[in-house]
N, C-alpha and C positions, 0 to 999 in steps of 0.2 A: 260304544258311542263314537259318532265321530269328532274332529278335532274343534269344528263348527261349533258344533252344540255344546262341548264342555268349556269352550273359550267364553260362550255369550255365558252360560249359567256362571261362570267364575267372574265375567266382570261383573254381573248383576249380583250376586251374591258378596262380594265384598266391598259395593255401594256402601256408605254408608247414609244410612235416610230412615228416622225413626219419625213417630208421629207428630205431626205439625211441623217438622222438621223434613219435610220431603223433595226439597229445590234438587238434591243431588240427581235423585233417581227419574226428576222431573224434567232434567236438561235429558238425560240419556233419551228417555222414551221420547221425548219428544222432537230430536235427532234421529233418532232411528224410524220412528214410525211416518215420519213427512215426506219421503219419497213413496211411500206405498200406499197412499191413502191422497183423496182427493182434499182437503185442507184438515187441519188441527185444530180445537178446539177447546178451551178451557169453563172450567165450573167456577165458579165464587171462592171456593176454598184452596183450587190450586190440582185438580183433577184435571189428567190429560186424556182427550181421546182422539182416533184418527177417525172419521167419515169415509166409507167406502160407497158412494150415491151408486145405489140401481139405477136400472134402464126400464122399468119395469114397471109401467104406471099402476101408483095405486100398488106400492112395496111394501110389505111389512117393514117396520125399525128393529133389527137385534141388539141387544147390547150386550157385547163381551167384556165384563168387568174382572180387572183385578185388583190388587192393591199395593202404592208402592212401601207405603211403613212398615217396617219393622218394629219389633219391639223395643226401648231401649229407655233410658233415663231423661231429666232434669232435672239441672242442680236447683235448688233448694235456699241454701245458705250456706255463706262461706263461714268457718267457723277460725276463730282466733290463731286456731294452729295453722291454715292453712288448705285443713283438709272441709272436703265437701257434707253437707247430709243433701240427700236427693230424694226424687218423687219417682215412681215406676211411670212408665208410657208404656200401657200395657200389660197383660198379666206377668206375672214372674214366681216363679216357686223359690222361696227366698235361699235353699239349699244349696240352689246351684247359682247363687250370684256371687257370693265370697271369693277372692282371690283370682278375679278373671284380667282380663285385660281391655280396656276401655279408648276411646276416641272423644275426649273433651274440644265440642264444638264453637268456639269465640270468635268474635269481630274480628282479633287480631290476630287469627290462625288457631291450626288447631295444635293439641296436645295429648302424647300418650295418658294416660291415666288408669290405676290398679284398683280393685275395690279389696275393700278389708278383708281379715281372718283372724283368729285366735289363733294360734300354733300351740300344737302340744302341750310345749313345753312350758305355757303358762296354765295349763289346765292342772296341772300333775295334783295332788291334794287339795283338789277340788271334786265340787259332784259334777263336772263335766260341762260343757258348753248348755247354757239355756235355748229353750227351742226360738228359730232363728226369726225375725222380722225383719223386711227390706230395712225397714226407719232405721235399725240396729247399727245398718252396714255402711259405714262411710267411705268415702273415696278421695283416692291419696294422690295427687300430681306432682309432690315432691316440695309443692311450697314449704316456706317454711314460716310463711305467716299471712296472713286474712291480706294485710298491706302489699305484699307481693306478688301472690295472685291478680292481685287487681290490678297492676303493676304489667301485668300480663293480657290482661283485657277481658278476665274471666269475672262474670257476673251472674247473678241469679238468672233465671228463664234461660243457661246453656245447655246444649243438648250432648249427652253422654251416651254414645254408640257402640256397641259392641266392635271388637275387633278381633279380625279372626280371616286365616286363609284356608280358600275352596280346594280340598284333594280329591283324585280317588281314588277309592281303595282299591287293594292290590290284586281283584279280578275284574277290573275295569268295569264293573256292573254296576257300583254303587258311588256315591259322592257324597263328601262331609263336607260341609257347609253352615255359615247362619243363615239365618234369615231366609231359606228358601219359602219360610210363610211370610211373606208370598212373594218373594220373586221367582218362583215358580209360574205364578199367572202373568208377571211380565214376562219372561221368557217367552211362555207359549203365545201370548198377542204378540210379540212380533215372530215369532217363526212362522203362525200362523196366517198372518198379514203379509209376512215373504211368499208365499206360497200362492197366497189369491193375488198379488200382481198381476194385472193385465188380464183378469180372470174377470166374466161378468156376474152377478148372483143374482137369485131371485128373492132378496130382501135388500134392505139399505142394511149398513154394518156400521155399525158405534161401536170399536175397539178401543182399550186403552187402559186405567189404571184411576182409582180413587184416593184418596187421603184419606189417612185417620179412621182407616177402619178396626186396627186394634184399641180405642179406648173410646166404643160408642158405635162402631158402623157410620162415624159422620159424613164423611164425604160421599156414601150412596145416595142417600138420603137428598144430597143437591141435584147429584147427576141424575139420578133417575127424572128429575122433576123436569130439569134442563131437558135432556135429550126424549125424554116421554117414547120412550121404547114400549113395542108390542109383548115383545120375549124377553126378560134378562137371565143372563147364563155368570156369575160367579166363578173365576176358574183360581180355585185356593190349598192350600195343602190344611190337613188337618193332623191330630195325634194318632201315628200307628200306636196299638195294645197288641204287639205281635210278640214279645219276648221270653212268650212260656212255649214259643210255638205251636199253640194249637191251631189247627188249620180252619177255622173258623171262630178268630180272633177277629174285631169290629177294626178292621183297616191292617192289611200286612201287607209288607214289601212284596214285589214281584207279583199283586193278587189283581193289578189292572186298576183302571181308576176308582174311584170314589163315588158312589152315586147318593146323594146325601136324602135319604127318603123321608128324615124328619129329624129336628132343633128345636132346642125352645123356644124359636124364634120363628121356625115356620114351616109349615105342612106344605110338600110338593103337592100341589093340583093332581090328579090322580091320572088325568088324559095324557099331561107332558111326560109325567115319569112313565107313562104304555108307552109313549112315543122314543122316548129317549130306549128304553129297556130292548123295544122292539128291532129298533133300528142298530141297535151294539149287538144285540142275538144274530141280525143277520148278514150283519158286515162281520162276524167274529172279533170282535171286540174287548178285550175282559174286562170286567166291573168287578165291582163290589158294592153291598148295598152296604149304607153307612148311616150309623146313629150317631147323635154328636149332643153332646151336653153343652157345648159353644155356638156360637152363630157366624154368621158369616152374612157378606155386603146383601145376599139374596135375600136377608131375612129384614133388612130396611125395603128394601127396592120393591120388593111384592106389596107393599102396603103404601107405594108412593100411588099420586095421582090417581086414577079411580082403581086401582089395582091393577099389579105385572107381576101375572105368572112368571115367577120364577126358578131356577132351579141351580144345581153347586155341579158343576165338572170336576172333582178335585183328586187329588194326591196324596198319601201317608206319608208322611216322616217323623221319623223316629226321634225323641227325643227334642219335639221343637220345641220354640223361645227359651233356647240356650243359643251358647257359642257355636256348637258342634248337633247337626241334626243329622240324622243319615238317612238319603232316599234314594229308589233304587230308577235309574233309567227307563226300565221297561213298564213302569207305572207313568213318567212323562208320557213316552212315546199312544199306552193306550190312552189317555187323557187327548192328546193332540189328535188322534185319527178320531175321537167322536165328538170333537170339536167342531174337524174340518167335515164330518160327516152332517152335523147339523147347521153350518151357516150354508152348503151347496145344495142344503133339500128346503132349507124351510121358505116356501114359497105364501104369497096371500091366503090360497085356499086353506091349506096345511095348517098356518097358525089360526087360523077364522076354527076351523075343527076345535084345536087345540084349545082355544080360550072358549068358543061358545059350543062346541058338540055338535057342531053343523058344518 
């Protein structure tokens, strides 16, 4: 990869911007995407997107969504000692929350913050740690009492963010990172918005990023309604189950992007996924067709306004909503070419097929 591309995924990745909490991620994209887009635009909830107007009378609207939250906390109640109990924002497997390193978000600045553990050494003639619940796990900033923190400007509704820095590993092919779900699909709207500068399309383009799509899909749910898009395209990482290596494991590093052919949340329309499958077969493309037990912004958006076909461009990574995900490069880059392959073909006629069969 070049220096380009791991610079933007490492600043975007160690944003910190959990749900409802997203102003961080929201100054960036909305900085970056304003030279390359004819104006910016905001949702009710705090959703950015850039307008790319055709020339084109009578343009399809695409919408390329992603999303800028992360997963991460709020505190809860300050407790007598000092330390925190908190609320998840967003799923979390409570195994991997203990002992991490956190970013306490307040009025009056922010603060490192650790979340709890047992050690060993208090386990010993004992039957072992009990199985774990988030609620279980408090989080520690050092205070040394309820009155102090406060003292500090820390109150209920702060937002508690993972902390964590973007490497890569040591054959430059992969990157460990948080949060690439989903700064992934901010990445790729702006690289891909770099790219159509000064470029004409045969649709209009609503780029850009939602809120609050990990506790609810809330922020599609406005945008879609706002921008009332022909096409919505979802560009999200999902769970690789690649670790036993079998080579037809549901999402593996290096297998090309993610074509999400069905969620509980939503059935790809059967024409877009021919259109999509067809068009990565003859551009050479690599995919993956992917089943997902989760959803994603596509699975509110198709059900907005009288229905929007929709569909998920997405990415594997290993081990997401934790601190440390790893995903490999050449799954971005196919995600990105049948991205940039669907905003330069999808003209009037094309999506008129795609939504009516005609």
């Amino acid at each position: 990869m070049d220096d380009k591309l791991f610079n933007r995924i490492k600043q975007l990745t160690e944003i910190q911007s959990t749900s409802g909490f997203e102003g961080n991620m929201r100054d960036v994209m909305t900085k970056e995407m304003t030279p390359l887009v004819d104006k910016i635009e905001y949702d009710g909830l705090g959703g950015v997107f850039g307008i790319k107007k055709s020339k084109v009378e009578n343009a399809p609207r695409i919408m390329l969504a992603s999303h800028m939250d992360e997963v991460g906390f709020m505190l809860a109640q300050i407790l007598d000692s000092g330390l925190f109990r908190v609320v998840p924002l967003g799923g979390w497997n409570p195994y991997v929350v203990s002992a991490q390193r956190f970013t306490l978000q307040t009025k009056k600045g922010n603060y490192p913050v650790i979340s709890s553990s047992v050690p060993p050494h208090l386990l010993r003639g004992t039957d072992g740690q009990k199985a774990v619940d988030v609620s279980d796990i408090l989080f520690d900033a050092g205070f040394s009492s309820k009155e102090e923190a406060e003292k500090f400007g820390v109150r209920p509704g702060d937002a508690i963010v993972p902390d964590s820095e973007t490497i890569k590993t040591a054959n430059g092919e992969r990157i460990i990172a948080k949060a690439w779900d989903n700064r992934y699909g901010c990445t790729l709207v702006l690289d891909v918005l770099e790219e159509l500068k000064g470029k004409d399309l045969p649709n209009t383009l609503i780029a850009g990023a939602n809120v609050q799509e990990e506790v609810g899909l809330r922020g599609a749910k406005v945008s879609t309604n706002k921008f009332k898009p022909d096409l919505f395209f979802a560009v999200d990482c999902s769970p690789a189950n690649d670790l036993d290596g079998k080579k037809d494991a549901n999402g593996r590093l290096d297998g090309g992007f993610l074509l999400r052919i069905f969620d509980p949340g939503m059935i790809m329309l059967p024409r877009l996924r021919e259109y999509i499958v067809e068009t990565a077969d003859a551009k050479e493309i690599p995919y993956q067709n992917f089943v997902s037990k989760g959803g994603t912004d596509a699975g509110a958006a198709h059900l907005a306004n009288d229905g929007v076909p929709s569909a998920v461009i997405g990415v594997p990574g290993r081990y997401i909503h934790t601190h440390q995900t790893m995903f490999s490069i050449k799954d971005y880059e196919a995600a990105k070419a049948m991205v940039m392959e669907l905003l330069t073909s999808l003209d009037r006629e094309t999506v008129d097929t795609i939504i009516y069969g005609k």
